[in-house]
N, C-alpha and C positions, 0 to 999 in steps of 0.2 A: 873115200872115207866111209865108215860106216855110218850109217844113217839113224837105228834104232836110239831111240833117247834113255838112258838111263839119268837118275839124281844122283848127283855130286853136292857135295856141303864143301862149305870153308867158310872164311873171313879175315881176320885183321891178327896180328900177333899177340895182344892182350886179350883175344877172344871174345871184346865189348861188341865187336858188330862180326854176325854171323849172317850167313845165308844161303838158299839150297837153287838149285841150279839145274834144270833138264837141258843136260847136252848129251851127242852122243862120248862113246867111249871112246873115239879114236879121232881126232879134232886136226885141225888144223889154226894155230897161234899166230898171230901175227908179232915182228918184231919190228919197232919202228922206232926211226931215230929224228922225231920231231922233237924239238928242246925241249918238252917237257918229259916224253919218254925216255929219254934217252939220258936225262940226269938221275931216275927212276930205274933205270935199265929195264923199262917193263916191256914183259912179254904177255900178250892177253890175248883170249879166243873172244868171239862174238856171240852173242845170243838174242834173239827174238825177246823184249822186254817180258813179253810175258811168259817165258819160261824161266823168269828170275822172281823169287823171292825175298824178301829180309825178314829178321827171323826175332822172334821175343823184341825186346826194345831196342834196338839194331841202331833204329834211325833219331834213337837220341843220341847217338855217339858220333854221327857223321858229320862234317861241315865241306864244304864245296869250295872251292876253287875254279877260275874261270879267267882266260886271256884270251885275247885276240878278236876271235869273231865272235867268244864268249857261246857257241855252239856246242862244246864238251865243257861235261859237268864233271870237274875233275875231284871224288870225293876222294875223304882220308875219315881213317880214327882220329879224335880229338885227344883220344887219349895218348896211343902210342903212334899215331901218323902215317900207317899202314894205308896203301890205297889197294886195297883185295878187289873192288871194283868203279867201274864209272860209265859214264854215259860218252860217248867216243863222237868226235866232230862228222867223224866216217859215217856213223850207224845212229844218229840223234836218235830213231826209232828202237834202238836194242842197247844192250850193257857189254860190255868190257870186261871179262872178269881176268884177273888176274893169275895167269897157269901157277906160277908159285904161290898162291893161297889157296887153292883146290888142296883139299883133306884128302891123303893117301889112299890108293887102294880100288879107284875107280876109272883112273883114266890107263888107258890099256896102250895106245899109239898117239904120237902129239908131231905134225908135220909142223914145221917151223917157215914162215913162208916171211919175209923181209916187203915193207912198207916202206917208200922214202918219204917222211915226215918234213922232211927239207924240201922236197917238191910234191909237196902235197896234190896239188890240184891233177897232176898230171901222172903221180902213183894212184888216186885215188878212181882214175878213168880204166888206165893201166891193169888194176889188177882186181877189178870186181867186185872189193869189196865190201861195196853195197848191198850184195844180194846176203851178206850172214846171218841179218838181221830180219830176213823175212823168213816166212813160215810157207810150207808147201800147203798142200792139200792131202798129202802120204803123212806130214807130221804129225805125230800124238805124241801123249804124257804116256 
């Protein structure tokens, strides 16, 4: 995957919560079928918290959601219910953003790689995906 970070924007379908995003241009999505994902049908990349932003008054629009181990911050629009991003049980240190809310035009390749959300503990050893959420020493803005 390419590594260089470009800004991607998106947000929520009534466009109340926006926000901009340094990932690279050719990512890799995770698709996972934990019964919250999986009634969402979401497919979402990971990022390092702090290459995520929220944008003008973003975060008056969110409200949060939470089950189980109450670990993922499952947000949504208030308005139209859109979860464009969230805080991932996988990644409490980085966001979630959701590939169908990223704004056209910047993501160039997107590998689709499958998460078992049903057997969490043991996809989540499995397939690494703890490390999406840390930052190298090569990474920049």
């Amino acid at each position: 995957m390419d590594s260089e970070l470009v800004l991607h924007t998106g947000g929520c379908h009534c466009k109340r919560v926006r926000w901009r995003v340094y990932a690279p241009s050719s990512i890799v999505a995770w698709d996972c079928n934990c019964s919250d994902c999986s009634m969402r049908r979401n497919t979402h990349f990971i990022v390092p918290s702090e290459r995520f932003e929220l944008l003008g008054d973003s975060k008056e629009f969110i409200t949060t959601y939470t089950f189980g181990t109450h670990t993922a911050k499952h947000t949504f629009c208030k308005v139209c219910g859109i979860t464009s991003f969230y805080i991932p049980r996988s990644n409490p240190d980085g966001i979630a953003v959701t590939l169908r809310c990223v704004d056209p035009g910047t993501l160039t390749h997107v590998e689709i790689k499958c998460f078992d959300g049903q057997n969490w503990e043991g996809s989540y050893e499995q397939t690494g995906i703890a490390s999406c959420s840390k930052t190298t020493d090569e990474d920049s803005k």
